[in-house]
FITI-957526 format. One record per residue (C-alpha): z, y, x; residue in three letters. Coordinates in steps of 0.02 Angstrom, whole numbers. Layout:
<recs>
REC, zz, yy, xx, r
REC, Z, Y, X, ala
...
</recs>
This chain:
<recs>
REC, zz, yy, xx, r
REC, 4308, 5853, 5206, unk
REC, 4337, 5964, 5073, unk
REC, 4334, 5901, 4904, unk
REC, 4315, 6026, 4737, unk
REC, 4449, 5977, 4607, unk
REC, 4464, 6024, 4423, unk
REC, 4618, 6010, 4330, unk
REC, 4645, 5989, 4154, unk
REC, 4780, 6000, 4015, unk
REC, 4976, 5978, 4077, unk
REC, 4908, 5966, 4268, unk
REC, 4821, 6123, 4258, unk
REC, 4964, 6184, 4189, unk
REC, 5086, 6120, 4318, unk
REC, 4968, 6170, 4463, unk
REC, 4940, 6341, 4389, unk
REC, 4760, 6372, 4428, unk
REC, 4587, 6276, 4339, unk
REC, 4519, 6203, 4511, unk
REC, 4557, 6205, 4690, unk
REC, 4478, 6118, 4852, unk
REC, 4575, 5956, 4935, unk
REC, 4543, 5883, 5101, unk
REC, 4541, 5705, 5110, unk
REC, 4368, 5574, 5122, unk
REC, 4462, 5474, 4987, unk
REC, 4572, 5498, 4840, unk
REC, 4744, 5443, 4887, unk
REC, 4705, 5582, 5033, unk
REC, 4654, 5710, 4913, unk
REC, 4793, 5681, 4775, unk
REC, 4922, 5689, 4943, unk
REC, 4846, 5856, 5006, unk
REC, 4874, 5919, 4820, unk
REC, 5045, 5855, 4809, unk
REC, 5082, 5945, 4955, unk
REC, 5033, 6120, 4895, unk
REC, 5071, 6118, 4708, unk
REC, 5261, 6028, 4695, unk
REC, 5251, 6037, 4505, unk
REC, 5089, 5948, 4521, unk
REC, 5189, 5793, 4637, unk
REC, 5348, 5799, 4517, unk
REC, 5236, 5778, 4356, unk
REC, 5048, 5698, 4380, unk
REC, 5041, 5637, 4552, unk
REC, 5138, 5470, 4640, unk
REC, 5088, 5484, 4815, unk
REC, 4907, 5420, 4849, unk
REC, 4894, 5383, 4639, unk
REC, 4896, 5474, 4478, unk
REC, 5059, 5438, 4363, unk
REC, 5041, 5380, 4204, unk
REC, 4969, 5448, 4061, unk
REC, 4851, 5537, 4196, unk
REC, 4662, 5472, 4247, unk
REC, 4551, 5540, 4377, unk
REC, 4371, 5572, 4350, unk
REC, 4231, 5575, 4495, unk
REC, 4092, 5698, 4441, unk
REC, 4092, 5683, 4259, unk
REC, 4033, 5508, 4258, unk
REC, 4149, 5389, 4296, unk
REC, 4333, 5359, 4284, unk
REC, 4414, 5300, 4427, unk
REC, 4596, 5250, 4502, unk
REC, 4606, 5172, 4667, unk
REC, 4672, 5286, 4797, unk
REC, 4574, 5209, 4922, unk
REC, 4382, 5249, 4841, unk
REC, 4290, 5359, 4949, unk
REC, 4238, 5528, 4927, unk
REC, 4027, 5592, 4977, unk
REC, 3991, 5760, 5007, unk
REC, 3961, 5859, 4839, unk
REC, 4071, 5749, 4741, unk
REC, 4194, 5832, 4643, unk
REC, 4361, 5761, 4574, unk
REC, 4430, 5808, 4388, unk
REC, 4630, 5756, 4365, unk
REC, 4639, 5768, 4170, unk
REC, 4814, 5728, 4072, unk
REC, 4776, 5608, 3961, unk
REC, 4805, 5695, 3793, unk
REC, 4689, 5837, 3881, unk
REC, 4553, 5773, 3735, unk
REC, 4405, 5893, 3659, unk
</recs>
C-alpha cells in the first residue's frame, strides 16, 4: 500500500521535498522504504524500522505514535516532524 507522508523541519530538509508516498502496511515498512530513497533522511531521522531521537511520528494529525510495527489503513497519512519543528 501506498502511504502519503509529510515531512517537517530538519527531515524535510534532509529529504529535500515537503511529502512523498511510502509503501509499507506498517510503519517500520514505511520509514524502511524512505530510508531507502532519501540517504540523508536514514543517516539523520530514521534507524531502520524507527525514528531516531529527537524525531516523533504523527498518524493523521491526531495521534503520536512510535512502534514500527502499528499498522497503516487506507487514507491514513504519516507526518515525520523533527522535534524542534514547533509552530
Amino acid at each position: 500500500m501506498q502511504v502519503p507522508v509529510e515531512l517537517f523541519g530538519i527531515a524535510r530538509a534532509r529529504a529535500g521535498i515537503a511529502a512523498t508516498t511510502a509503501s509499507g502496511n506498517c510503519v517500520g515498512d514505511v520509514l524502511q522504504d524512505l530510508a531507502s530513497r532519501f540517504p540523508g533522511l536514514a543517516e539523520t531521522c530514521i534507524d531502520g524500522r524507527k525514528v531516531r531521537s529527537g524525531y516523533t511520528l504523527n498518524l493523521n494529525g491526531e495521534r503520536f505514535i512510535s512502534a514500527p510495527e502499528t499498522l497503516l489503513k487506507e487514507n491514513d497519512v504519516l507526518l515525520l516532524l523533527s522535534m524542534d519543528a514547533g509552530g
